[in-house]
Steps between C-alpha positions, in 0.01 A plus 500: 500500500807753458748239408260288250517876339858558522521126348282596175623748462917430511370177373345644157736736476800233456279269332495763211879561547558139450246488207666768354824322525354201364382659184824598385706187575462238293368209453163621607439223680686656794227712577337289675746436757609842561198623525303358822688321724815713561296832526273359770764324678705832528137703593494224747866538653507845456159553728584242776887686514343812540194436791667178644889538484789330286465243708147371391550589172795255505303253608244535211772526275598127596149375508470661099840287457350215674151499278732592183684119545219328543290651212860384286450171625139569395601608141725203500260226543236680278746544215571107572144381484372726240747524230657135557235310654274682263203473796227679560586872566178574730527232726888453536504898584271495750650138679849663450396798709509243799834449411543932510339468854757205627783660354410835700417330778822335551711795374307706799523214795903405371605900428219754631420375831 
């Protein structure tokens, strides 16, 4: 219960950081991506560094590389099917998540394991 805690808390705090960041760069549209996924990943690292060694937290830190290369392959295909293809956003997101989930899976049983 003490670490999800420690997590909201160092998460929110560089969530606003980022957001903060975010509002004075420009284009806006980077606010977006500084301002969720690198804060919790750092809560994250931070947390597991500090209860369960540099070691773990190493290993996180290639799992978040690992799920990072397979959501680009993700954002690849989507950006393929939806803005060339012009298909059906609903439907080709959620099939292409299978493709997310392959591309994880194999990055985990080739690299992680």
């Amino acid at each position: 219960m003490l670490q999800m805690m420690i997590r909201f808390v160092v998460g929110g705090a560089i969530v606003s950081f980022f957001a903060l960041l975010a509002d004075v760069l420009h284009p806006k549209g980077f606010a977006g991506l500084f301002a969720a996924a690198p804060s919790v990943a750092l809560a994250t690292l931070t947390l597991a560094a500090t209860t369960d060694g540099s070691a773990y937290a190493a290993l996180e830190a290639r799992s978040m590389i690992a799920g990072e290369v397979a959501f680009v392959a993700y954002a690849a295909a989507c950006v393929y099917f939806l803005g060339i293809r012009h298909a059906k956003s609903a439907p080709t997101a959620v099939l292409l998540l299978a493709l997310w989930g392959l591309a994880a899976g194999a990055l985990y049983a080739g690299i992680l394991s």
